[in-house]
C-alpha positions as CSV (number, residue, x, y, z in Angstrom):
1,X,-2.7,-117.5,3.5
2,X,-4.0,-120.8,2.9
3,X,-2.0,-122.8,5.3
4,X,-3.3,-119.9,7.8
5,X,-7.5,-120.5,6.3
6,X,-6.8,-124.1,6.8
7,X,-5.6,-124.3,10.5
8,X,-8.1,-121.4,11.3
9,X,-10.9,-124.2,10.3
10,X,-9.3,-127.0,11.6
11,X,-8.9,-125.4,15.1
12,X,-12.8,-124.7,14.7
13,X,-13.5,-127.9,13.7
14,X,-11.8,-129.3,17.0
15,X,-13.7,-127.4,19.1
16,X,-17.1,-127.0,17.6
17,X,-16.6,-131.6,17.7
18,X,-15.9,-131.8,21.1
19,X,-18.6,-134.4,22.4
20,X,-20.1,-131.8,25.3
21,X,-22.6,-134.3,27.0
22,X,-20.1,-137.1,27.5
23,X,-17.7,-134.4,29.0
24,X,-20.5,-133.0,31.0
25,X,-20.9,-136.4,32.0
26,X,-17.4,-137.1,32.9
27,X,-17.5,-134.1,35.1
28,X,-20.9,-135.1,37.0
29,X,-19.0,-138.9,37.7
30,X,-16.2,-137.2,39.3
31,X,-18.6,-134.3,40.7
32,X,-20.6,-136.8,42.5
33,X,-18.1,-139.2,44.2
34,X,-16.7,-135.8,45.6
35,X,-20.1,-135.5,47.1
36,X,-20.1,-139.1,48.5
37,X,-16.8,-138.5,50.3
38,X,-17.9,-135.4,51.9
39,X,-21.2,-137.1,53.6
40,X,-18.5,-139.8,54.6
41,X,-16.3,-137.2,56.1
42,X,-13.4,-138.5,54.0
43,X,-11.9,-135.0,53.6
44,X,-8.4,-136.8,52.2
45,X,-10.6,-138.2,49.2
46,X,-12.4,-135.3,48.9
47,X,-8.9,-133.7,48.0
48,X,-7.5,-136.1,46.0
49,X,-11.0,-136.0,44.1
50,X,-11.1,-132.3,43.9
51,X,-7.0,-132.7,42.5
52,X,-8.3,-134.9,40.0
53,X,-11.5,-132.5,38.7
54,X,-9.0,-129.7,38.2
55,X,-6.2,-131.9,36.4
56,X,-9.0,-133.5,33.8
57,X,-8.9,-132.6,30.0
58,X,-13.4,-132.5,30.5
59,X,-13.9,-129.8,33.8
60,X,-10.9,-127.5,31.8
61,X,-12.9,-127.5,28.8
62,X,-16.1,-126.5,30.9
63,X,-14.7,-124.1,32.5
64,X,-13.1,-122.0,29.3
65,X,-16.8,-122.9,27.7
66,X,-18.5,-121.0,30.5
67,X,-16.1,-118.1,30.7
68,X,-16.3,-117.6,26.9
69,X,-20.0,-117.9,26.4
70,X,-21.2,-115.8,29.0
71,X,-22.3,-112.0,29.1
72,X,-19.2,-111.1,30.1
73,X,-17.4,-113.0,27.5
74,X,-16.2,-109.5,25.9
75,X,-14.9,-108.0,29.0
76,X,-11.4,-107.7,29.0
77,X,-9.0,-108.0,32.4
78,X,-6.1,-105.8,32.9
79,X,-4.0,-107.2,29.8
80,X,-6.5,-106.9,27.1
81,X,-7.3,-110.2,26.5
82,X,-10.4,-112.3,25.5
83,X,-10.6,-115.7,23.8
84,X,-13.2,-115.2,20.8
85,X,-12.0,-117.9,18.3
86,X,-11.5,-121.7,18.6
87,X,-8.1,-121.7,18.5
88,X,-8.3,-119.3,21.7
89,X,-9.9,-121.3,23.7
90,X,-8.9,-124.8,23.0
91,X,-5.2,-123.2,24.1
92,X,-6.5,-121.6,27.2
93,X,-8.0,-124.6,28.0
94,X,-4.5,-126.7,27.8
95,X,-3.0,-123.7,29.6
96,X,-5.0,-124.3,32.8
97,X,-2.4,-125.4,35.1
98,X,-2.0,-124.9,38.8
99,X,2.0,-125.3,38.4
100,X,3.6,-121.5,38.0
101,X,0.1,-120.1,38.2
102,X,0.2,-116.4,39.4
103,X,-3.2,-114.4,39.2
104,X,-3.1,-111.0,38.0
105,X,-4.7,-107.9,39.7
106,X,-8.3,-107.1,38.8
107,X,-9.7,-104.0,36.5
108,X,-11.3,-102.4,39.3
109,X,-14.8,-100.4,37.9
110,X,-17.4,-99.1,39.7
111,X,-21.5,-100.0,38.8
112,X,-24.4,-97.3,40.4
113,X,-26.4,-98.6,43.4
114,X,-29.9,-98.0,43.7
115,X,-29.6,-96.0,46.5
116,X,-26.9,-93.3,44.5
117,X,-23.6,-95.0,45.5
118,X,-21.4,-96.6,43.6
119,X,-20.3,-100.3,43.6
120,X,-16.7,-101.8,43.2
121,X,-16.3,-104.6,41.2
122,X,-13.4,-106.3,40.0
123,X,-12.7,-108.2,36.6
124,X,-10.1,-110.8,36.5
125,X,-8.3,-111.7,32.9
126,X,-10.0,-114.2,31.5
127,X,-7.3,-116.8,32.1
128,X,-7.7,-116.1,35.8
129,X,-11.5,-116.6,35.3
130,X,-10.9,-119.5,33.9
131,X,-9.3,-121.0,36.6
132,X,-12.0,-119.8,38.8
133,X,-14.8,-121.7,36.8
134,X,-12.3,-124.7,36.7
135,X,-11.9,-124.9,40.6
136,X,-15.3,-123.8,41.1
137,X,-16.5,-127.1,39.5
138,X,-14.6,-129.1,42.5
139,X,-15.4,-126.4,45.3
140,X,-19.1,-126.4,45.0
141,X,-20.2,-129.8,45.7
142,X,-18.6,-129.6,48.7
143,X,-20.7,-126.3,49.4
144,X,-23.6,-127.6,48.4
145,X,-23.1,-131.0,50.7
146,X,-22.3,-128.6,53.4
147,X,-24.4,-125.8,53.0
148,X,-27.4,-124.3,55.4
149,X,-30.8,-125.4,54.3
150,X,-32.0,-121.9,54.5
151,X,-29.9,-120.5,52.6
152,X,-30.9,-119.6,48.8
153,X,-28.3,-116.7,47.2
154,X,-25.7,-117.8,44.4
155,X,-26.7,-121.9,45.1
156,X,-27.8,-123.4,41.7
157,X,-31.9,-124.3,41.6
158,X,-32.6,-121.7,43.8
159,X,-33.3,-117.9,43.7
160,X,-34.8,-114.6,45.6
161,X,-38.6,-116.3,45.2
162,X,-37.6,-119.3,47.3
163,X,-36.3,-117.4,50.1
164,X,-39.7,-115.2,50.0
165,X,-41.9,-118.2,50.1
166,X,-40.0,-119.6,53.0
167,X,-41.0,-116.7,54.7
168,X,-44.5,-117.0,54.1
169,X,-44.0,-120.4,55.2
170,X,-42.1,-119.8,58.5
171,X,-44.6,-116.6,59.4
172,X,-47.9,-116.5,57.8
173,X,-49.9,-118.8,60.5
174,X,-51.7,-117.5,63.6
175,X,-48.9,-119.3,65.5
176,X,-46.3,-118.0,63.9
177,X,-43.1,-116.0,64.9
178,X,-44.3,-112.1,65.9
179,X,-40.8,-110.5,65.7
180,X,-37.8,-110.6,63.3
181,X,-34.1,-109.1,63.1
182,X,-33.4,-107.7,59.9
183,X,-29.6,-108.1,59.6
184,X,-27.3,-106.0,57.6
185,X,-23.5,-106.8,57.4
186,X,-21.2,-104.4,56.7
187,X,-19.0,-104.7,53.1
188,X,-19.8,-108.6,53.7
189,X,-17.5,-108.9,50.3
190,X,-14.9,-106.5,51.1
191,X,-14.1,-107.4,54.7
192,X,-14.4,-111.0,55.0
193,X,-11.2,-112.7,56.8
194,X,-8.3,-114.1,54.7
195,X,-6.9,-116.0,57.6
196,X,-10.5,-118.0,58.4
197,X,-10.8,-118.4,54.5
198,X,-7.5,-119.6,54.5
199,X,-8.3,-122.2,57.1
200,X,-11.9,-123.4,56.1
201,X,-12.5,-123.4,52.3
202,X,-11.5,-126.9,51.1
203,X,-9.8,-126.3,48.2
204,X,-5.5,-125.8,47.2
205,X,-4.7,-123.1,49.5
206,X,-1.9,-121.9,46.7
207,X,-4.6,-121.1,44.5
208,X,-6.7,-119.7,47.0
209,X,-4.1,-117.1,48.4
210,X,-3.5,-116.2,44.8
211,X,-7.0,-114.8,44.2
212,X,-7.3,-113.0,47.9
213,X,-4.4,-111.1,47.2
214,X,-3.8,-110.9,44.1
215,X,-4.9,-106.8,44.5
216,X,-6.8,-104.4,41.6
217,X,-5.7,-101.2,39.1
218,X,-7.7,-98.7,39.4
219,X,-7.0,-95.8,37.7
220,X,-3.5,-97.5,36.8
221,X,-2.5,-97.4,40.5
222,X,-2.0,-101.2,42.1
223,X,-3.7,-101.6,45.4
224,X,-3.2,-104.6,48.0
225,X,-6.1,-106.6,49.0
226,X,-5.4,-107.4,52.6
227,X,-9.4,-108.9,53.4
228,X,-12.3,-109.9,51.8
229,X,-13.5,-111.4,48.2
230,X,-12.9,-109.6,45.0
231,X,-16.7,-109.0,43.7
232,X,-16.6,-109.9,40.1
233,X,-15.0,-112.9,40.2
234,X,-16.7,-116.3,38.9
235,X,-15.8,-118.2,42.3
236,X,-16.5,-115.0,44.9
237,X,-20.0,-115.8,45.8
238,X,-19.4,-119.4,46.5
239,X,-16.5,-118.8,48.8
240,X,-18.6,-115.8,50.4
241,X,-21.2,-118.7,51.1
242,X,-18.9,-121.0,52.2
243,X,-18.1,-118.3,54.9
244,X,-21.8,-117.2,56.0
245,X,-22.4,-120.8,56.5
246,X,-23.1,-122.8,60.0
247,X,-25.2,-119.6,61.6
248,X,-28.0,-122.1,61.6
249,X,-26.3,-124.7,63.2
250,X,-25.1,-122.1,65.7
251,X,-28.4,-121.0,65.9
252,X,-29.8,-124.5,66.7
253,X,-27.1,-125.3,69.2
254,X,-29.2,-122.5,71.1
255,X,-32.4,-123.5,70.4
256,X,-32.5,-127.2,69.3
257,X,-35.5,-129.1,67.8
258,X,-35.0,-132.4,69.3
259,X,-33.4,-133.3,72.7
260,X,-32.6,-132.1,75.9
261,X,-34.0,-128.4,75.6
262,X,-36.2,-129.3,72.3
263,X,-39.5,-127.7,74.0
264,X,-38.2,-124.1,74.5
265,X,-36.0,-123.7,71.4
266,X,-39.9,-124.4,69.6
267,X,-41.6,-121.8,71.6
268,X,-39.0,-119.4,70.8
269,X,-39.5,-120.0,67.0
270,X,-35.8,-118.9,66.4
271,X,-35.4,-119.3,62.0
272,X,-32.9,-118.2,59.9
273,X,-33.5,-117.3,56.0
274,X,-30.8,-116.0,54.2
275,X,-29.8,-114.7,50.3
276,X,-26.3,-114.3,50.1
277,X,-25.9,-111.6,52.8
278,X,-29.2,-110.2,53.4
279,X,-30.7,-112.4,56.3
280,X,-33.8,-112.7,58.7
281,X,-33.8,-114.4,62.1
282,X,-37.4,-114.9,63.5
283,X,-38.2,-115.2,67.0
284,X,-41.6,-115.0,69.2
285,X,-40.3,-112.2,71.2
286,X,-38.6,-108.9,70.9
287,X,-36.1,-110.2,74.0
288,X,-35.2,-113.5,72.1
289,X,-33.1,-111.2,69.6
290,X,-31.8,-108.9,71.3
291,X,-30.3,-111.1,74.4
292,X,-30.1,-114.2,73.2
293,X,-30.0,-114.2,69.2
294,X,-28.1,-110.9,68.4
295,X,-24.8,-112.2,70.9
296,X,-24.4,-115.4,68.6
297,X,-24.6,-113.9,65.4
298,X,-22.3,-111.1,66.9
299,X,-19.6,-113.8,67.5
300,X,-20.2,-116.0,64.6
301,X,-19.1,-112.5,62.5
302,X,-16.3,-111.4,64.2
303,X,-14.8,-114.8,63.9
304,X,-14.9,-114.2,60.2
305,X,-13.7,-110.6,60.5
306,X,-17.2,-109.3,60.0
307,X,-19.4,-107.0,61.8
308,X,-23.4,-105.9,61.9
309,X,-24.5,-102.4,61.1
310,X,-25.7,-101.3,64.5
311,X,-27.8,-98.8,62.2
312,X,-29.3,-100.9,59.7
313,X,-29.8,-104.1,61.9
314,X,-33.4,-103.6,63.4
315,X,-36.0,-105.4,65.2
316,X,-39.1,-105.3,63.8
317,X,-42.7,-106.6,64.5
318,X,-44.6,-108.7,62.2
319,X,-47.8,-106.1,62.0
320,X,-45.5,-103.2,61.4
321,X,-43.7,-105.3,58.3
322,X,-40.5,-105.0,57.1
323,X,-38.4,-105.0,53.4
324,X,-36.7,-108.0,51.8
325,X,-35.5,-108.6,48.9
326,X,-37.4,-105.8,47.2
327,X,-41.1,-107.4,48.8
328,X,-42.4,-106.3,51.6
329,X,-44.2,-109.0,53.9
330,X,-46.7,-107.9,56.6
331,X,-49.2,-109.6,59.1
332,X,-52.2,-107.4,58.5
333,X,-55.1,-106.5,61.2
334,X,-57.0,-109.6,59.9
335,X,-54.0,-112.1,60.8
336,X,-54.0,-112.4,56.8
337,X,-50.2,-112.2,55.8
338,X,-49.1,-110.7,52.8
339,X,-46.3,-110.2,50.7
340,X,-46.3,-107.3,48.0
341,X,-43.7,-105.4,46.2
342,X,-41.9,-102.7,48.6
343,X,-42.4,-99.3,47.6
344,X,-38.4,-98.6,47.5
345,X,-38.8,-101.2,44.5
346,X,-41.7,-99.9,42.6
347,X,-40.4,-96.3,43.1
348,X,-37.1,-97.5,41.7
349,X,-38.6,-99.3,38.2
350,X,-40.4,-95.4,38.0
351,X,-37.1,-93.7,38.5
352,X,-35.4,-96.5,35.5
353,X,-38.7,-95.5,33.4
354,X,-38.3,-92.0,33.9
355,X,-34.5,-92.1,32.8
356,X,-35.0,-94.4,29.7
357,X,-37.4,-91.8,28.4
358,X,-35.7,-89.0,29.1
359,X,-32.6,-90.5,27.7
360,X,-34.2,-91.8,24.3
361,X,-36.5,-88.1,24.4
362,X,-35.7,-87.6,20.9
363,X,-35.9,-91.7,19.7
364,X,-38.5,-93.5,18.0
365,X,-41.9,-95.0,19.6
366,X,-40.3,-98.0,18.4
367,X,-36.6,-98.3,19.8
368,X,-38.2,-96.4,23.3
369,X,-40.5,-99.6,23.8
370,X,-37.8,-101.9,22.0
371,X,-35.9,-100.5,25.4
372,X,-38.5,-100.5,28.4
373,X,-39.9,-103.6,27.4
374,X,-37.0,-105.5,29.2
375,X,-37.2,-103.5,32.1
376,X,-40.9,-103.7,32.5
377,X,-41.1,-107.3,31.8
378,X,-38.0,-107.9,34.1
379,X,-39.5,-106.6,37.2
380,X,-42.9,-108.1,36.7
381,X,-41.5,-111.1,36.7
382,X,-39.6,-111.2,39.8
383,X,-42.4,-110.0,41.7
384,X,-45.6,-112.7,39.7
385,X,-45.0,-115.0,42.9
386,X,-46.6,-112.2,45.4
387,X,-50.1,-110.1,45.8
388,X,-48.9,-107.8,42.9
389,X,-52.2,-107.5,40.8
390,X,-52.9,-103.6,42.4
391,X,-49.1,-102.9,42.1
392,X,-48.9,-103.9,38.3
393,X,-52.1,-101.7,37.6
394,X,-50.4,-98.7,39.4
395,X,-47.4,-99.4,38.0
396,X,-49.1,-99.5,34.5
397,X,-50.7,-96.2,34.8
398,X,-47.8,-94.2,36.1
399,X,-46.0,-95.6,32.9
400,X,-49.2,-94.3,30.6
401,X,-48.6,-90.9,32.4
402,X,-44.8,-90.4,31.6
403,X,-45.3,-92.0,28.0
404,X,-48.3,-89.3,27.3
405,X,-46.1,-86.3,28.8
406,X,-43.4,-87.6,26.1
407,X,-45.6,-88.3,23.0
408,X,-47.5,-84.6,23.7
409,X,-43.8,-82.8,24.4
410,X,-43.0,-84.1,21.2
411,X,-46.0,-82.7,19.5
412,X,-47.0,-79.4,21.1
413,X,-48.9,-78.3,18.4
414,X,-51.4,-81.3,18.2
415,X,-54.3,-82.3,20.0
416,X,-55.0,-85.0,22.2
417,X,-56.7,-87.3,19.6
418,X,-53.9,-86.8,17.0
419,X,-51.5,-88.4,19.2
420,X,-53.4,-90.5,20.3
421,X,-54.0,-92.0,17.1
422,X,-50.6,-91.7,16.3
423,X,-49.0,-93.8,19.4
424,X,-51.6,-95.8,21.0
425,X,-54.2,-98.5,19.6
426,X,-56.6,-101.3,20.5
427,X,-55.3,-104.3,21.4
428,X,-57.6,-107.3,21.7
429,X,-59.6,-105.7,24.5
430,X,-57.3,-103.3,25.8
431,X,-57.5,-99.8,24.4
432,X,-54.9,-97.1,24.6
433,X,-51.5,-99.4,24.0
434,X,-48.6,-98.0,23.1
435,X,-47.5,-98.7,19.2
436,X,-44.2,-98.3,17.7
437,X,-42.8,-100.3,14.5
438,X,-39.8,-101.8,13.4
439,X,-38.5,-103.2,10.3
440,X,-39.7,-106.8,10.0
441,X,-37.9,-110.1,9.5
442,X,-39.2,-111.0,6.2
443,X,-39.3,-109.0,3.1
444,X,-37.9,-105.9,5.1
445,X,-41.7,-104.4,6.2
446,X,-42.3,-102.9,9.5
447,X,-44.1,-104.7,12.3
448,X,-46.6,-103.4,15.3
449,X,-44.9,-104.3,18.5
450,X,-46.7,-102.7,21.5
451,X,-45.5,-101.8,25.3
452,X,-45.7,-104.6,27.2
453,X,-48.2,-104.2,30.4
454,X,-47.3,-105.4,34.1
455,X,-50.8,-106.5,34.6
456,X,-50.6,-109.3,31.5
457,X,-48.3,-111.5,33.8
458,X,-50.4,-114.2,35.8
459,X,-50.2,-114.3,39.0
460,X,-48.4,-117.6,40.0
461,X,-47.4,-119.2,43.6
462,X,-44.2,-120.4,43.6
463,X,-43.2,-123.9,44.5
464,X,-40.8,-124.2,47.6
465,X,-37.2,-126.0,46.4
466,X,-36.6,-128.7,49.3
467,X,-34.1,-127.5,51.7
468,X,-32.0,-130.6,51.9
469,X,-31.4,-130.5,47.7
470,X,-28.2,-131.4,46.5
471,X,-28.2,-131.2,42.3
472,X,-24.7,-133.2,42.5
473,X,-26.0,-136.0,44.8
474,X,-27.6,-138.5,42.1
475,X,-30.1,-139.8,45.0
476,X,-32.0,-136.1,43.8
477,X,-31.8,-136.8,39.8
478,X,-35.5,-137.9,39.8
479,X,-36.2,-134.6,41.9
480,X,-34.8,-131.8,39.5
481,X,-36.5,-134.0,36.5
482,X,-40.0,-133.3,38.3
483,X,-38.6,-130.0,39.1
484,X,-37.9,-129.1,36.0
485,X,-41.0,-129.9,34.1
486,X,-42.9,-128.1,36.7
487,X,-41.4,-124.6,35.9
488,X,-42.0,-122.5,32.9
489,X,-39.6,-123.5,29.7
490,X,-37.4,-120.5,30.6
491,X,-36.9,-121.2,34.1
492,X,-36.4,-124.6,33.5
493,X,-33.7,-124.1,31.2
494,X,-32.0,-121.5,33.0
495,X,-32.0,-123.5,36.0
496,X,-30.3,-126.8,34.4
497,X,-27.9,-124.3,33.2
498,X,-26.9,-123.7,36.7
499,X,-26.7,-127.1,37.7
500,X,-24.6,-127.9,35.0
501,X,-22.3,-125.0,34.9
C-alpha cells in the first residue's frame, strides 16, 4: 500500500511540475514556422512541420491537457474510459502515436434543438480525442493562414458579435446593399464529402480516413459513416471550415474589387459573412442573387457533396429584415439600421424560463434563482452589443409575471403583500427583486442573493476583429495584446484560451 501511495504522488508530482509556458512556447515556435511556410506555399515543409508538431513530447501533452480539463472531461466514449488522475494522463500522453492508431466508433446521443428536433452528436473515447486535439494543433494554422476573412464560426478570437457587427458594417449606410440571400445548407455536418476532404485538408490522410469512418453505436448497433464530420468531435468544426472555405474567393472571381471588371463587381455590392454554416451574401439587387450569385454557391456545394435548402434559402429585402444569428437586423423607414434580438430568440429564453420554473415548482426561492441566473445572464450577454435596452425591460417583466404566478401558486392562501414581503425586496433603487438565500461561505449563515435583471447589463458596441488576423502569425502579437486589454477580464481570458488551445 505504500509503494502504491508513493507512485500515486510521484506520478502527480510529474505532472502537476511540468513547465506549461515553456511547452506552450515550444508549440507556438513550431506553430508559427508552419504558418510561414504556408504564406510561402511550401506545402512539403508545411508537412514535415505538421509531422514534427504531432511527434513532439510538448503539443502531446497540450493536447491530453485540453481533453482532460474541459467540460467534457467526464464524458466517457464507447469503452468507458476517462483519464482523471496524473498517472492517466501522463500515459495517454506517451500513448499518442500515429503508428497502429485505429479510432473507435463514436457514442452516438442525441441533444434537443430549439425548434423540437433532436440533434446527433457523437463522442469519441478520450484517447481518440486526444489525438484530435493533438493534430488539431498542426491543422489550424494552416486554416487560419488560409481561411476567408469573413468568416467568424469555431476560429479562435472571434465569435457570433463579430459576424453581427460586420453586418452593420457592410449594410447600415444609405449606399449600402438593399437585398440579401439567407443561405441554409442542408446537414452541412452530416453530408459533407469524404472524397473532397480526403483531397484538400492538409493533414496525414491515414489519420484523417480514420475519424471519417470510423462509424457510431447507437443503441449498441454499429453504423457506417459513409459522408460527412462526426459532430462532437474536438477537430470537426475546423475541418467543416476548412471545407466551407474559398466561397469568397469564388465570389470575387465574379465580382472583383480591382482590375478588369473592378467597377461592376462594386456596384453590385456582392459580400459574404459567414458563422460556421449560417451565411449571408449581399447584393444591390434581387437579380444579382438569384442569376448570378445563387449558380456559384450552387456549384461551390455540390463540389463538396453539399446542397441549399430550396425552402429555407430566401431572398430578402433590407426594409423587410431578416434573422441571424438569433438578432434581427432591419433598415427602418428612417434609413436608420438596427439590429435587435429576434423574437424566435426572446420567445425561446421565455420558453427555458417557463420550464426551469415549472421543473424546480416545488424548490426553494433560492436554488430557482441559483438556476435562472445563468440563463438570464447568459442571454443578456450575447445580445449587450445590439439595441436591446426595450427587449431586456420586456424580457424582465415577463420574468416578474411567471415568478409572481409561482410564488402566489405556492401560497394560495396569502395575500398579495405577504408574498410579497416574503420573495421580493428593495434593492438599491429597484423595488420588487426577487430574494432567495443560501448558506454562506463563512461561519455557515445564509446570504441574500437576488434574480439577476436583463436591464443591469450596459449596453456596449462591439469592436470589429480585423479580417486578415492570424493569432499564430507573430507579425499580430502586438495586436491580440491591444486586443485583449480592450475586452472585459472574462472575454479576455477566454479568448487567450482559444488562441492558446
Amino acid at each position: 500500500m505504500t509503494a502504491k501511495a508513493g507512485a500515486a504522488s510521484d506520478t502527480l508530482g510529474r505532472w502537476e511540475a511540468i513547465p506549461w509556458q515553456t511547452v506552450e512556447q515550444s508549440v507556438r515556435r513550431l506553430q508559427a514556422r508552419i504558418v510561414k511556410a504556408v504564406e510561402e506555399n511550401r506545402w512539403n515543409k508545411v508537412k514535415s512541420l505538421q509531422r514534427l508538431l504531432t511527434r513532439s513530447r510538448s503539443a502531446k501533452l497540450l493536447a491530453v491537457r485540453r481533453v482532460t480539463e474541459n467540460k467534457g472531461k467526464n464524458t466517457p466514449g464507447v469503452d468507458g474510459a476517462t483519464w482523471t488522475i496524473p498517472g492517466q494522463k501522463l500515459r495517454g500522453a506517451s500513448g499518442l502515436r500515429p503508428r497502429g492508431y485505429r479510432p473507435l466508433p463514436l457514442r452516438r446521443i442525441y441533444i434537443p434543438k430549439p425548434n423540437g428536433k433532436l440533434r446527433p452528436l457523437g463522442i469519441p473515447t478520450i484517447r481518440d480525442r486526444a489525438m484530435q486535439a493533438l493534430y488539431l494543433l498542426a491543422l489550424d494554422p494552416v486554416a487560419e493562414t488560409q481561411a476567408d476573412g469573413c468568416s467568424y464560426g469555431f476560429r479562435p478570437m472571434r465569435s457570433c458579435a463579430d459576424a453581427i457587427e460586420r453586418c452593420f458594417v457592410n449594410l447600415s449606410r444609405r449606399s449600402s446593399p438593399a437585398w440579401v440571400m439567407e443561405g441554409d445548407i442542408k446537414g452541412c455536418f452530416d453530408n459533407i464529402s469524404h472524397q473532397w476532404l480526403m483531397r484538400h485538408v492538409p493533414m496525414e490522410r491515414r489519420v484523417l480516413e480514420g475519424w471519417l469512418k470510423a462509424g457510431f453505436l447507437d443503441n449498441q448497433v454499429f453504423n457506417p459513416t459513409v459522408a460527412g464530420t462526426p459532430q462532437g468531435g474536438i477537430i470537426s468544426p475546423v475541418i467543416a471550415n476548412l471545407a466551407l472555405d474559398d466561397l469568397e474567393k469564388d465570389l470575387r472571381k465574379e465580382f472583383p474589387r480591382k482590375g478588369p471588371g473592378s467597377y461592376s463587381g462594386r456596384a453590385a455590392k456582392v459580400h459574404l459573412i459567414r458563422y460556421a454554416d449560417d451565411f449571408i451574401i449581399t447584393a444591390s439587387n434581387e437579380e444579382i442573387l438569384r442569376d448570378r450569385v445563387l449558380p456559384i454557391v450552387e456549384k461551390f456545394m455540390s463540389e463538396r457533396g453539399l446542397e441549399l435548402s430550396k425552402e429555407k434559402t430566401r431572398f430578402t429585402h433590407i426594409t423587410s429584415g431578416f434573422d441571424f444569428l438569433g438578432q434581427n437586423i432591419r433598415r427602418y423607414s428612417n434609413g436608420k439600421l438596427l439590429i435587435k434580438p429576434a423574437k424566435k430568440s426572446l420567445k425561446s429564453i421565455i420558453d427555458k424560463v417557463k420550464k426551469i420554473v415549472r421543473e424546480m415548482w416545488a424548490a426553494t426561492a433560492g436554488a430557482l434563482i441559483a438556476r435562472l441566473n445563468t440563463v438570464i445572464r447568459g442571454w443578456a450577454n450575447y445580445h449587450r452589443h445590439v439595441v436591446s435596452k426595450r427587449v431586456f425591460t420586456y424580457l424582465d417583466n415577463e420574468i416578474f409575471n411567471i415568478i409572481w404566478r409561482w410564488a402566489k401558486s405556492r401560497h394560495r392562501r396569502k395575500g398579495a403583500r405577504w408574498i410579497k414581503r416574503k420573495y421580493f425586496t428593495r434593492l438599491g433603487f429597484r423595488d420588487w427583486c426577487f430574494t432567495g438565500y443560501r448558506i454562506g461561505a463563512t461561519k455557515g449563515k445564509p446570504s441574500a442573493f437576488h434574480l439577476f435583471h436583463a436591464q443591469s447589463v450596459k449596453i456596449t458596441r462591439h469592436r470589429l476583429v480585423a479580417s486578415a488576423l492570424n493569432p499564430y502569425d507573430p507579425a499580430w502579437t502586438s495586436y491580440v495584446s491591444t486586443r485583449r486589454r480592450r475586452l472585459p477580464p472574462a472575454a479576455a481570458s477566454l479568448m487567450m484560451a482559444l488562441v492558446k488551445a
